[in-house]
FIFILO-657367 format. One record per residue (C-alpha): x, y, z. Coordinates in nm, 3 decimals, always signed. Each point is the difference from the previous one (the first is absolute). Layout:
N
<rec><u>X</u><v>Y</v><w>Z</w></rec>
...
***
This chain:
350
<rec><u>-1.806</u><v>-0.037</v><w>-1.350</w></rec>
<rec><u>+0.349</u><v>-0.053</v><w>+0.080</w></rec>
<rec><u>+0.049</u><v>-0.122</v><w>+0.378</w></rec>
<rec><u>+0.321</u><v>-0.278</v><w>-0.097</w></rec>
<rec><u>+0.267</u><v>+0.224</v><w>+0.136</w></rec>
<rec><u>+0.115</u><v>+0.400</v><w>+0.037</w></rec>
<rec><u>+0.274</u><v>-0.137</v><w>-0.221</w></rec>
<rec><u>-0.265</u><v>-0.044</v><w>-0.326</w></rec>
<rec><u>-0.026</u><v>+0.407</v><w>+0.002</w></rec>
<rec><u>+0.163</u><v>+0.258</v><w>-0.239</w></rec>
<rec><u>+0.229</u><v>+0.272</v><w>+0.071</w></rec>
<rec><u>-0.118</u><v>+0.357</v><w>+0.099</w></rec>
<rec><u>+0.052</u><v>+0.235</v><w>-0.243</w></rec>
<rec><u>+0.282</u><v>+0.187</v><w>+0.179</w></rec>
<rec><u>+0.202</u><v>-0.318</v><w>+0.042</w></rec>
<rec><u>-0.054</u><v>-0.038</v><w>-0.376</w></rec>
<rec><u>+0.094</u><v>+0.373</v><w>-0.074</w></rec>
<rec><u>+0.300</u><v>-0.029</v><w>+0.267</w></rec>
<rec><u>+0.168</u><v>-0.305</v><w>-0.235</w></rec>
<rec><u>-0.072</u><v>+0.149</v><w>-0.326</w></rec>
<rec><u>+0.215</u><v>+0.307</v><w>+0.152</w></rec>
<rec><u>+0.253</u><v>-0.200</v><w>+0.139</w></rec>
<rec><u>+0.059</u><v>-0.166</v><w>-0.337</w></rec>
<rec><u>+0.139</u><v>+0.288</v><w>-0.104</w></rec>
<rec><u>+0.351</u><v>+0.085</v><w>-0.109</w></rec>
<rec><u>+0.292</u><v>-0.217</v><w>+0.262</w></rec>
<rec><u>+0.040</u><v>-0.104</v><w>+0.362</w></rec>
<rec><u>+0.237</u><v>-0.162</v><w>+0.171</w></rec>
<rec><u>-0.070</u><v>-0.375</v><w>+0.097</w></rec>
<rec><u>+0.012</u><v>-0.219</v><w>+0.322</w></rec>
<rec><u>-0.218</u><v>+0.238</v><w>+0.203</w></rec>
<rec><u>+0.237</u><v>+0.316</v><w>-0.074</w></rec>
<rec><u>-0.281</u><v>+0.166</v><w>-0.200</w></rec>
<rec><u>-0.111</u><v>+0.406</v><w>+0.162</w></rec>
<rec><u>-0.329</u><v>-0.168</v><w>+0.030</w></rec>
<rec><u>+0.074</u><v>-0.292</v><w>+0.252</w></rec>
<rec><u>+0.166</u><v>+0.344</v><w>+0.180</w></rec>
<rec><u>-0.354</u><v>+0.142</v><w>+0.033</w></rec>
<rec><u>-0.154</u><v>-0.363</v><w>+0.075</w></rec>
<rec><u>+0.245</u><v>-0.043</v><w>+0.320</w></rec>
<rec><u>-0.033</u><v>+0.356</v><w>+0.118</w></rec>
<rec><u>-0.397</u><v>-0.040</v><w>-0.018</w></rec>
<rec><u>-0.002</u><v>-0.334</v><w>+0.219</w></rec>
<rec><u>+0.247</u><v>+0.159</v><w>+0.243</w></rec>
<rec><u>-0.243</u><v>+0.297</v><w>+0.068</w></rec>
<rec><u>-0.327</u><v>-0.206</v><w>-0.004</w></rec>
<rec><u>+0.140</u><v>-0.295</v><w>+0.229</w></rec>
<rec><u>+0.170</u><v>+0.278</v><w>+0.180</w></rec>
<rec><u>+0.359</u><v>-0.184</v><w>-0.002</w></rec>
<rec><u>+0.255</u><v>+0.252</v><w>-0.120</w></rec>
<rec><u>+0.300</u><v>-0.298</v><w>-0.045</w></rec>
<rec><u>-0.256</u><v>-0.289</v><w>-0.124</w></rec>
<rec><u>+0.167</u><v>-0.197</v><w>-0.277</w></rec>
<rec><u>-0.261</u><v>-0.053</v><w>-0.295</w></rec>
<rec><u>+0.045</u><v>-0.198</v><w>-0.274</w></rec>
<rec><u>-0.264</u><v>-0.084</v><w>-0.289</w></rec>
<rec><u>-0.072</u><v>-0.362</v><w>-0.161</w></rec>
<rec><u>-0.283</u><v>-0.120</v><w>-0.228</w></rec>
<rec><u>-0.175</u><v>-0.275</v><w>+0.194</w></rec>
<rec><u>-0.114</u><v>-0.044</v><w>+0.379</w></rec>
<rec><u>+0.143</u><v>-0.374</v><w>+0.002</w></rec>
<rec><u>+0.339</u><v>+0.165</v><w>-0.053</w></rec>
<rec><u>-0.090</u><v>+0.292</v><w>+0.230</w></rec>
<rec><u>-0.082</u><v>-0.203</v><w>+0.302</w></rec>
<rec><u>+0.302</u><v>-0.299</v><w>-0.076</w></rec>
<rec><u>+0.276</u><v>+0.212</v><w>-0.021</w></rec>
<rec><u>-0.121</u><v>+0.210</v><w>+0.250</w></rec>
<rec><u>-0.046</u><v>-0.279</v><w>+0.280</w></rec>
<rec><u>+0.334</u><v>-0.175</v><w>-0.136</w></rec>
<rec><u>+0.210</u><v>+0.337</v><w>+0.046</w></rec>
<rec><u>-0.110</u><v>-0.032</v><w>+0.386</w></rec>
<rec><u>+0.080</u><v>-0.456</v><w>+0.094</w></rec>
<rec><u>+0.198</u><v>-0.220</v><w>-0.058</w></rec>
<rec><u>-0.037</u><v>-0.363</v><w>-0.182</w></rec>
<rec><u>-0.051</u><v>-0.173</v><w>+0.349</w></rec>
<rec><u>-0.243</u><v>+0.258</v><w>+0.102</w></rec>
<rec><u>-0.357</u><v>+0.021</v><w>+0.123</w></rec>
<rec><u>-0.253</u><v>+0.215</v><w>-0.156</w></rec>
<rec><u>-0.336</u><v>+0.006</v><w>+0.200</w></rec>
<rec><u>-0.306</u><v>+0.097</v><w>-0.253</w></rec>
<rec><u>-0.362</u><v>-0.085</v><w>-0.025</w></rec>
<rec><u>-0.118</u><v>-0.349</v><w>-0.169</w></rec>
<rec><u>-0.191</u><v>+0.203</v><w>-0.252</w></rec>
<rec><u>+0.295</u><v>+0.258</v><w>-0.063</w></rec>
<rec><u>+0.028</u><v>+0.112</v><w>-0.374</w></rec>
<rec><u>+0.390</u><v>-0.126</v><w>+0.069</w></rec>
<rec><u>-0.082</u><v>-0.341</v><w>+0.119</w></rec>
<rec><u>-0.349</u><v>-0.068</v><w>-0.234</w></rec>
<rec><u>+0.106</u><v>+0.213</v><w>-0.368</w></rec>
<rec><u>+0.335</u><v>+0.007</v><w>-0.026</w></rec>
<rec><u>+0.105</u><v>-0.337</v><w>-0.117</w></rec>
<rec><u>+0.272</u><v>+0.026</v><w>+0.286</w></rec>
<rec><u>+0.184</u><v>+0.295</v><w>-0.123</w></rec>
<rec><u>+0.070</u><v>+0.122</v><w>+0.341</w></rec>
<rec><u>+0.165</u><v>-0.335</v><w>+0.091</w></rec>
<rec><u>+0.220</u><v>+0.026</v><w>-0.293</w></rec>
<rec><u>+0.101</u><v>+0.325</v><w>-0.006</w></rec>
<rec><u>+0.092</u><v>-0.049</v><w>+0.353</w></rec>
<rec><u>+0.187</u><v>-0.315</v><w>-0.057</w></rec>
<rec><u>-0.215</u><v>-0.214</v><w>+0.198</w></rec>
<rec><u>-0.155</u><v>+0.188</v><w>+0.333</w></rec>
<rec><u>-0.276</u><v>-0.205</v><w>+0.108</w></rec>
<rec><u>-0.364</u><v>+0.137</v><w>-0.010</w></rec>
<rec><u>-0.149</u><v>-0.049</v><w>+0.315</w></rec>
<rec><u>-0.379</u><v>+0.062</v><w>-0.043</w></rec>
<rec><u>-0.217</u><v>+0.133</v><w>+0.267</w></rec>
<rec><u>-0.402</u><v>-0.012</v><w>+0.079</w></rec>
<rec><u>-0.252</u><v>+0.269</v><w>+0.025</w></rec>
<rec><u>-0.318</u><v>+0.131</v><w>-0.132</w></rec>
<rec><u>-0.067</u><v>+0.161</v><w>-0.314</w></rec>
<rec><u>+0.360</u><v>-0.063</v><w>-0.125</w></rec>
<rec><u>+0.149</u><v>+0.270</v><w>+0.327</w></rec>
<rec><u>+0.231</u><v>-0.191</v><w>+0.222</w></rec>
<rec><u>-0.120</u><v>-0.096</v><w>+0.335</w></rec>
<rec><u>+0.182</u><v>+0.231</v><w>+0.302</w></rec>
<rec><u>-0.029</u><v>-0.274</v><w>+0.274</w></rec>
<rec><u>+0.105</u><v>-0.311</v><w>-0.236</w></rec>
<rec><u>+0.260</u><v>+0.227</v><w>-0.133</w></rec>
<rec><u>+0.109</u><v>+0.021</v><w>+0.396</w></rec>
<rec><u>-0.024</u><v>-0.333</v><w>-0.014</w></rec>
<rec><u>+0.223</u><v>-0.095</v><w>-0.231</w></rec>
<rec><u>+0.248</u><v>+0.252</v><w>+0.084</w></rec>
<rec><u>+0.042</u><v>-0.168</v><w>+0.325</w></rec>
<rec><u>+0.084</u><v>-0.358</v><w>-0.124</w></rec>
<rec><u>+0.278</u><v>+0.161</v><w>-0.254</w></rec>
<rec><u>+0.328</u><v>-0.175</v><w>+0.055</w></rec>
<rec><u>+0.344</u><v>+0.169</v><w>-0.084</w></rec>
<rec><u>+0.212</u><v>-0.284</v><w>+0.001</w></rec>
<rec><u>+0.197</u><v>-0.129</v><w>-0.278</w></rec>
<rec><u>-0.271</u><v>-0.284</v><w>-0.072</w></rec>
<rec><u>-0.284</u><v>+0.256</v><w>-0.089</w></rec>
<rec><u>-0.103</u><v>+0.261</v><w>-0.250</w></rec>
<rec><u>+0.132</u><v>+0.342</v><w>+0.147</w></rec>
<rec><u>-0.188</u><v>+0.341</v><w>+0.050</w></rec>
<rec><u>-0.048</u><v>+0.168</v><w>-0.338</w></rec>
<rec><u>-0.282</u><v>+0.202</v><w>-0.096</w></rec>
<rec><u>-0.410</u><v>+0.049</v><w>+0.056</w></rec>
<rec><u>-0.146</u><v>+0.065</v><w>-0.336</w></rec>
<rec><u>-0.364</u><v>+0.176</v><w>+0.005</w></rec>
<rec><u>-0.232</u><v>+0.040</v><w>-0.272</w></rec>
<rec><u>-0.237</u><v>+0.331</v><w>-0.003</w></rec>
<rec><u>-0.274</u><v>-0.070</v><w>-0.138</w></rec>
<rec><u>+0.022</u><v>-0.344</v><w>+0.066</w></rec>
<rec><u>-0.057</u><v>-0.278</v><w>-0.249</w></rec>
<rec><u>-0.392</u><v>-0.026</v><w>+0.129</w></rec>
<rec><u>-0.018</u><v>+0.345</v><w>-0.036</w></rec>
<rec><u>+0.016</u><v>+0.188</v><w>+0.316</w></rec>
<rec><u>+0.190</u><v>+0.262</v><w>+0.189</w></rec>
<rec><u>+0.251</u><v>+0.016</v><w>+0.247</w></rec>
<rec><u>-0.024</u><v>+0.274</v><w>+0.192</w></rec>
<rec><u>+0.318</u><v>+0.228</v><w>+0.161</w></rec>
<rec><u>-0.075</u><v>-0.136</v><w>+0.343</w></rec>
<rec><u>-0.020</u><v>-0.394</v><w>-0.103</w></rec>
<rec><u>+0.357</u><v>+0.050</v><w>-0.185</w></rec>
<rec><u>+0.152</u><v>+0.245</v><w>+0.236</w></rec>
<rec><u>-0.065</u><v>-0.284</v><w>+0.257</w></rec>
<rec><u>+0.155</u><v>-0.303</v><w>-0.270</w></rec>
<rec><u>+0.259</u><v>+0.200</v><w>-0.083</w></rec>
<rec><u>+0.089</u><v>+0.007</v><w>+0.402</w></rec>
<rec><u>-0.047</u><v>-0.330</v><w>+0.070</w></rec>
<rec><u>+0.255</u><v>-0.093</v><w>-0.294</w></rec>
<rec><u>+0.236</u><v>+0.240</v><w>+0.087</w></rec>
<rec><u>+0.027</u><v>-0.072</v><w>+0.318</w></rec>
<rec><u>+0.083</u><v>-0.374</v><w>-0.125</w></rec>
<rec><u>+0.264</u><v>+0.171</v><w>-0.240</w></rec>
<rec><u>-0.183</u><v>-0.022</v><w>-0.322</w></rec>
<rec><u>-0.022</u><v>+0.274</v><w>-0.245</w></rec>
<rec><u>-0.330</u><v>+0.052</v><w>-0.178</w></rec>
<rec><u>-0.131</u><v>+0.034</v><w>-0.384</w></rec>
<rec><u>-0.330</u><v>+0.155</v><w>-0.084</w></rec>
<rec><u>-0.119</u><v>-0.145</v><w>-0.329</w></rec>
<rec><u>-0.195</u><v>+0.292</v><w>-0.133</w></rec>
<rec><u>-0.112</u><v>-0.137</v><w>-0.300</w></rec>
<rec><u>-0.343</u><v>+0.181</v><w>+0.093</w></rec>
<rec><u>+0.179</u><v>+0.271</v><w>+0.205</w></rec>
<rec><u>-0.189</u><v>+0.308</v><w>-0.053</w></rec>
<rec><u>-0.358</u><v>-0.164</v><w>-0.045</w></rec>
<rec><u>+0.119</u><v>-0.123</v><w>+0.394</w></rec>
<rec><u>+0.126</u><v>+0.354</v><w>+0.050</w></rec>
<rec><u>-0.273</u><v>+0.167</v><w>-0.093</w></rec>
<rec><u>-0.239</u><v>-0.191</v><w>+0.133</w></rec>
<rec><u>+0.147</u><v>+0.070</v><w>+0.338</w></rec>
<rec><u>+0.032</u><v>+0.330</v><w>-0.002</w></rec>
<rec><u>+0.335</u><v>+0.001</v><w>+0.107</w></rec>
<rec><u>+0.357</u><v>+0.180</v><w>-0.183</w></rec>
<rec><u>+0.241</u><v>-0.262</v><w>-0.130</w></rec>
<rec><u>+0.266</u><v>+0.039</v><w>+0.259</w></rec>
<rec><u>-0.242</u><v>-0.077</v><w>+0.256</w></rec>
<rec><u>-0.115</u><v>-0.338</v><w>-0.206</w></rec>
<rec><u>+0.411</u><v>-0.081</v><w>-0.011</w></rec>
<rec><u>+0.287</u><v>+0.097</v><w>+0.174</w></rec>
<rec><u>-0.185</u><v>+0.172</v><w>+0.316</w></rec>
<rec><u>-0.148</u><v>-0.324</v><w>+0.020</w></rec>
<rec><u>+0.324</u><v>-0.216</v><w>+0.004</w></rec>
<rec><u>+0.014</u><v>-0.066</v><w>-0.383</w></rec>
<rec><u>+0.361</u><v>-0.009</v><w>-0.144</w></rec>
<rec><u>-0.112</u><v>-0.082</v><w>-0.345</w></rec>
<rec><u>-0.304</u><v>+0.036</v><w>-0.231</w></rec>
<rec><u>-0.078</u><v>-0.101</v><w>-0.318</w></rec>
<rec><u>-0.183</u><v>+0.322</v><w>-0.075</w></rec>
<rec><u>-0.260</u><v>-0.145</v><w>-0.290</w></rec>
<rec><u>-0.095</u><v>+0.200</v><w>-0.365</w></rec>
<rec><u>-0.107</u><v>-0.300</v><w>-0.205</w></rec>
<rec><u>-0.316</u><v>-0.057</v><w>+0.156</w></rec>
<rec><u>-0.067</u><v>+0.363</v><w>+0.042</w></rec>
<rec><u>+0.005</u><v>+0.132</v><w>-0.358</w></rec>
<rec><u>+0.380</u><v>-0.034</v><w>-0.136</w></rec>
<rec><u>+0.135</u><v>-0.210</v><w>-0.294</w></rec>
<rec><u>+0.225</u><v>-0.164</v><w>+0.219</w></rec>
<rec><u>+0.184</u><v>+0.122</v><w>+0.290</w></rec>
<rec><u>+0.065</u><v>-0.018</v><w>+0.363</w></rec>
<rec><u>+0.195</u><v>+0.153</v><w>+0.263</w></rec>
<rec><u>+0.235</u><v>-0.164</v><w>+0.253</w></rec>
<rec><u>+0.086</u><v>+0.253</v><w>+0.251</w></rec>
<rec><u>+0.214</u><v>-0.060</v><w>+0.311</w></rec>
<rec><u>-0.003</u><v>+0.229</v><w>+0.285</w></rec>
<rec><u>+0.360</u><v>-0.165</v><w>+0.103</w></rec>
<rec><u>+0.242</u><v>+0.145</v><w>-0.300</w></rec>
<rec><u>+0.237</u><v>-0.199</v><w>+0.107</w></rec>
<rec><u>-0.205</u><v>-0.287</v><w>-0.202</w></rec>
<rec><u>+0.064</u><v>+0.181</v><w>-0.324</w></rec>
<rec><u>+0.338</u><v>-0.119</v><w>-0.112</w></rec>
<rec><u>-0.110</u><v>-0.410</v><w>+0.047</w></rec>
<rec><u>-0.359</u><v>+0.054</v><w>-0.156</w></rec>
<rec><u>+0.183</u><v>+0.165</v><w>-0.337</w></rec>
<rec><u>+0.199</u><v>-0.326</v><w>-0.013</w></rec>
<rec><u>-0.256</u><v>-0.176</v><w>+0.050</w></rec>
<rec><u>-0.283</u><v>+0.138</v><w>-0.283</w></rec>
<rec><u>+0.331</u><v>-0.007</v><w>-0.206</w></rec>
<rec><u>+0.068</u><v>-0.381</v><w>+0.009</w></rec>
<rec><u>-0.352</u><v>-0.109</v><w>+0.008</w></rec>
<rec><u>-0.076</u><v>+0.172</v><w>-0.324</w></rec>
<rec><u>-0.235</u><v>+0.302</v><w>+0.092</w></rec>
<rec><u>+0.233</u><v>+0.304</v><w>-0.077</w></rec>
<rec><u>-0.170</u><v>+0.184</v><w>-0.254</w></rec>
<rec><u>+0.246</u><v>+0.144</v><w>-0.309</w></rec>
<rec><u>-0.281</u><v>+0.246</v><w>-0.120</w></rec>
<rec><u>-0.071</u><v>+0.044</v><w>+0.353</w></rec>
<rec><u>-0.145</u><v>+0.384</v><w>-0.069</w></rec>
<rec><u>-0.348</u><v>-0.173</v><w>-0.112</w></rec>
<rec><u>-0.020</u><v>-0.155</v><w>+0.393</w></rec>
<rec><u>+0.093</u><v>+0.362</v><w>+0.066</w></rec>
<rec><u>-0.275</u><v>+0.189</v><w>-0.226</w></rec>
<rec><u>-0.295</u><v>-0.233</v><w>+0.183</w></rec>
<rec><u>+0.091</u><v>+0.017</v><w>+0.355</w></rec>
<rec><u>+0.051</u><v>+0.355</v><w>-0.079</w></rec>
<rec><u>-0.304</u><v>+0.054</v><w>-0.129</w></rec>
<rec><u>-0.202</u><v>-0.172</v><w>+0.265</w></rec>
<rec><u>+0.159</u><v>+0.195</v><w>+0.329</w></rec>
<rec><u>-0.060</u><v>+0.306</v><w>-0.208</w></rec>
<rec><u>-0.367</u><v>+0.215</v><w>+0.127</w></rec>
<rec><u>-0.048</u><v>-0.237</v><w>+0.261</w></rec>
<rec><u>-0.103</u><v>-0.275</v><w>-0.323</w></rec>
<rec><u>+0.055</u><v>-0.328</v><w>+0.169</w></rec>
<rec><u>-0.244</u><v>+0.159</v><w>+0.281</w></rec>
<rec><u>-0.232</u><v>+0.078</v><w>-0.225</w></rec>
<rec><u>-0.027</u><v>-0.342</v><w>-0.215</w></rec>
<rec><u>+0.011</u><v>-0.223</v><w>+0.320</w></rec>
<rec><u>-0.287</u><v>+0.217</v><w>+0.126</w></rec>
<rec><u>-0.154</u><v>-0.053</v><w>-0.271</w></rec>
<rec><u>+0.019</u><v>-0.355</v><w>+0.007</w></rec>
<rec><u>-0.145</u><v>-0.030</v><w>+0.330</w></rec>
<rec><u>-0.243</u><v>+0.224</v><w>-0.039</w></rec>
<rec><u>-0.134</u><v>-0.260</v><w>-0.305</w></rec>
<rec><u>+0.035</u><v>-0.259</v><w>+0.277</w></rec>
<rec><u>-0.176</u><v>+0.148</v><w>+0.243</w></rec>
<rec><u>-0.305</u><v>+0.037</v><w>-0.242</w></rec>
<rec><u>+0.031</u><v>-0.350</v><w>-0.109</w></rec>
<rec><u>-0.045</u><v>-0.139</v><w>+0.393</w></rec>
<rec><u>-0.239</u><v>+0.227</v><w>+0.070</w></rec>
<rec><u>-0.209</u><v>-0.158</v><w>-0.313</w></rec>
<rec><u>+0.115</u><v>-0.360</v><w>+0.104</w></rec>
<rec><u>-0.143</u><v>+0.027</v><w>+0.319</w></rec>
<rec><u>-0.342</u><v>+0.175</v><w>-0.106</w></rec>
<rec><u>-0.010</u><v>-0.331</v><w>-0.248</w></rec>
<rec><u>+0.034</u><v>-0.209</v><w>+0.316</w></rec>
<rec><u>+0.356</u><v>-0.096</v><w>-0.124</w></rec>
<rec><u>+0.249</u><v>-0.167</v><w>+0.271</w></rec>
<rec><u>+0.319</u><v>+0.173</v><w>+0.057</w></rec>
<rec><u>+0.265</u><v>-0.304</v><w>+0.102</w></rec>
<rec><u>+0.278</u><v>+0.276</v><w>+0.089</w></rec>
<rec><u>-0.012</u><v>+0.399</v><w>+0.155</w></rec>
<rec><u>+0.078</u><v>+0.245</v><w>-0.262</w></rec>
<rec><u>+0.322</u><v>+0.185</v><w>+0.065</w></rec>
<rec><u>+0.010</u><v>+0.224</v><w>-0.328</w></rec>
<rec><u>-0.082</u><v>-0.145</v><w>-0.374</w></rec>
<rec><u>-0.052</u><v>-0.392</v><w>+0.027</w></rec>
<rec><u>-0.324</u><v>-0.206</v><w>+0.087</w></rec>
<rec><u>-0.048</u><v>-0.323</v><w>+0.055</w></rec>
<rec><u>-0.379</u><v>-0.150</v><w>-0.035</w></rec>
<rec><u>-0.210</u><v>-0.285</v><w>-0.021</w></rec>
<rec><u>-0.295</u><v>-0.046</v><w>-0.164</w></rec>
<rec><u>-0.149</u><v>-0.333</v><w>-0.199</w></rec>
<rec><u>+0.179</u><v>-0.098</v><w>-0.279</w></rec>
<rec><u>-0.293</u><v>+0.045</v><w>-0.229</w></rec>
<rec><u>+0.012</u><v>+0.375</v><w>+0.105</w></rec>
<rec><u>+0.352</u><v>-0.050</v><w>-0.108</w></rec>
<rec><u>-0.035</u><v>-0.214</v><w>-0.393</w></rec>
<rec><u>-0.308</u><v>+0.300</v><w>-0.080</w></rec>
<rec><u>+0.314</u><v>+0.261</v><w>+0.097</w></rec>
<rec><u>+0.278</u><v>-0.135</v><w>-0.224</w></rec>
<rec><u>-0.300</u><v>-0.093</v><w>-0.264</w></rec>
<rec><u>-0.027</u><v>+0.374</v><w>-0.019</w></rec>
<rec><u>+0.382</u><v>+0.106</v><w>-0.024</w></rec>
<rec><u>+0.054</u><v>+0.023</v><w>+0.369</w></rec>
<rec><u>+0.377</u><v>-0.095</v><w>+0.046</w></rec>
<rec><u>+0.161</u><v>-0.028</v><w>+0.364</w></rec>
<rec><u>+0.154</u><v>-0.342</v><w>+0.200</w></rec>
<rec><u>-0.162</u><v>-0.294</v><w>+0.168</w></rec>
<rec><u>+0.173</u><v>-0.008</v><w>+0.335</w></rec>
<rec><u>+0.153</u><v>-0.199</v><w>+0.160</w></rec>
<rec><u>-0.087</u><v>-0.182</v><w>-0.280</w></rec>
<rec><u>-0.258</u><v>-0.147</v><w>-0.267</w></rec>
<rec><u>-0.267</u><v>-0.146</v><w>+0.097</w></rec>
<rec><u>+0.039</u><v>-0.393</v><w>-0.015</w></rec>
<rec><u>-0.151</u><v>-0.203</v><w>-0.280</w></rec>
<rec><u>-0.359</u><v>-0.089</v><w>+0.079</w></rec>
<rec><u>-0.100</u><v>+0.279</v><w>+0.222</w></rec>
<rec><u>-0.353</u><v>+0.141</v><w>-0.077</w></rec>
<rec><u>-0.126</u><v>+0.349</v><w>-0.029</w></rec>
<rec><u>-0.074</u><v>+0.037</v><w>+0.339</w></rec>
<rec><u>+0.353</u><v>-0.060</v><w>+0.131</w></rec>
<rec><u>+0.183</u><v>+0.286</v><w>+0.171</w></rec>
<rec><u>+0.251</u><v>+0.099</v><w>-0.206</w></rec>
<rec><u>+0.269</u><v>+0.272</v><w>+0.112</w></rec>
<rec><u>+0.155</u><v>+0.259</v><w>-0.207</w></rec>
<rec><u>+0.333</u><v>+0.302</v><w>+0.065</w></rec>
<rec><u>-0.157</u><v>+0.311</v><w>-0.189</w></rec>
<rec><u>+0.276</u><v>+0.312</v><w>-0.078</w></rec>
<rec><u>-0.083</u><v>+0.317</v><w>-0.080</w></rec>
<rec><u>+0.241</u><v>+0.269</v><w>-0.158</w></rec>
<rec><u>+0.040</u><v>+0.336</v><w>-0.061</w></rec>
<rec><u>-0.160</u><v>-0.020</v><w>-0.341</w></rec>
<rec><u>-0.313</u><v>-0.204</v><w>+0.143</w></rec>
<rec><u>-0.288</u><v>+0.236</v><w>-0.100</w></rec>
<rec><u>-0.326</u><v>+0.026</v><w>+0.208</w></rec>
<rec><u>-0.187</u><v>-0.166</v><w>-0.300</w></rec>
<rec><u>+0.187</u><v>-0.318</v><w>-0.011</w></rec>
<rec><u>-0.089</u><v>-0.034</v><w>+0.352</w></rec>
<rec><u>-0.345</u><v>+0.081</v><w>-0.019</w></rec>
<rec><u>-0.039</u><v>-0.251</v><w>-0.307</w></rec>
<rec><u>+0.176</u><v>-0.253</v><w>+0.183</w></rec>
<rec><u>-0.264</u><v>+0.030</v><w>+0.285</w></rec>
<rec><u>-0.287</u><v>+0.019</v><w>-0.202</w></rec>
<rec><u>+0.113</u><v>-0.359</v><w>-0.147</w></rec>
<rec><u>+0.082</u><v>-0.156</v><w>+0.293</w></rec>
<rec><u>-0.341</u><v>+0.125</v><w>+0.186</w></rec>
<rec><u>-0.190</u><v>-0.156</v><w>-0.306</w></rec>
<rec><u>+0.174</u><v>-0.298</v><w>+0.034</w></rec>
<rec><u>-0.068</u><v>-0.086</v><w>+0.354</w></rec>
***
């Protein structure tokens, strides 16, 4: 009864299979490997951007840092939400591969960002040499509370930044769930929308460790290869980035696990809410977020339930009645009987 994280999974058998291959006889290093050939030809045709620069790196901090930094400057501005994964779990990465652009964090519900305070603030930016200047909108699908933006709510974000001269970064740690979910084709979700740059997620769907930085502008590719240079995320052996990205755009895969994943969290809502079970935050593909009383909660982890308090723990003294909130992840490997157990526990407990 795994529920911590889509990162606690293992790796699908034909991610497995694809490295084992790869790790035979020689490649070329530094991304010249046949395989990161087939990896950038696949994204083109899926995201439908013939002359998208694609590069591979092993972690979505350095995905979405040197991403954002390739587009501002140190004195810029870079609008995201107060609960973005780039302002709240990434130890200010973003900041320092950027060489100091200011975060500048922005309300709304259920982790989106708010249209009209967006307006808002876009209307009391300054230009002038005293202030932070226009940078870059950074938005996070699924959010950090779990839900969805759709096409519409980022096609009209991406305008309203644009229009103020910013350039905008989809962190896609969670991409596909988000995609699929929506029932929409990843150029729509990106560029169609007003996206320039996405960190296009594998981690979290099934992969070792890998993500995608693709920019629809190619003309980004030149400063972003200095960039993952100097900052230390150029692979040598790069072919084994290669063999799992590979993999996963192969048979429509990452489709398949993300739907897979949200199927499981579909099933687990549907049993939270027959339980009587609070949902704090819409569900936009594979996270929940509940609340239920925390002895509901100590009879859970007493049987080998393992997922995170959230926002946080529950404070020293509080009794078994007290409301206690909870982020719940399913993955591709979540299997119909861990959620049912789960259930059954929880309905006994309350």
């Amino acid at each position: 009864m795994f529920f911590a994280s889509d990162n606690t999974s293992g790796i699908p058998a034909p991610v497995l299979a694809a490295l084992t291959q790869a790790s035979e006889g020689y490649a070329l290093g530094y991304g010249a490997d046949t395989l990161m050939d087939s990896v950038r030809a696949k994204i083109r045709r899926i995201f439908e951007a013939p002359e998208a620069a694609v590069y591979l790196v092993a972690t979505g901090t350095a995905a979405n840092s040197l991403a954002i930094a390739t587009y501002v400057q140190p004195w810029s501005q870079i609008y995201c939400h107060r609960h973005a994964h780039i302002e709240e779990d990434e130890c200010n990465a973003p900041e320092f591969f950027a060489g100091g652009a200011k975060l500048t964090l922005l309300e709304g519900a259920d982790a989106k960002i708010d249209a009209e305070a967006f307006a808002q603030v876009l209307a009391a930016m300054h230009s002038g040499v005293h202030h932070p200047q226009p940078g870059l909108l950074s938005l996070t699908n699924l959010t950090e509370r779990g839900a969805r933006y759709t096409v519409a709510e980022i096609a009209r974000l991406a305008g309203m930044a644009k229009a103020k001269g910013l350039a905008v970064h989809l962190d896609g740690a969670r991409f596909t769930n988000a995609l699929v979910a929506e029932g929409c084709t990843p150029a729509e979700m990106t560029w169609k929308a007003g996206v320039d740059v996405v960190s296009f997620g594998g981690t979290k769907n099934g992969l070792m460790g890998v993500e995608a930085v693709i920019f629809f502008d190619p003309a980004k590719a030149w400063e972003f290869e200095l960039r993952r240079k100097r900052g230390g995320h150029l692979f040598s052996k790069h072919r084994y980035l290669s063999a799992q990205m590979d993999a996963y755009l192969t048979d429509d895969l990452w489709l398949d696990l993300a739907g897979k994943a949200n199927a499981a969290a579909e099933r687990l809502q549907a049993g939270l809410i027959a339980a009587g079970v609070r949902l704090v935050h819409p569900r936009g593909g594979n996270i929940l977020f509940a609340e239920f009383p925390l002895a509901a909660h100590q009879a859970l982890r007493a049987a080998g339930a393992v997922y995170y308090d959230w926002p946080a723990p529950p404070p020293d003294g509080a009794g078994p009645a007290h409301p206690q909130q909870c982020r719940l992840v399913t993955s591709w490997s979540t299997s119909a009987a861990q959620i049912d157990q789960f259930l059954s526990l929880l309905k006994a407990a309350l």
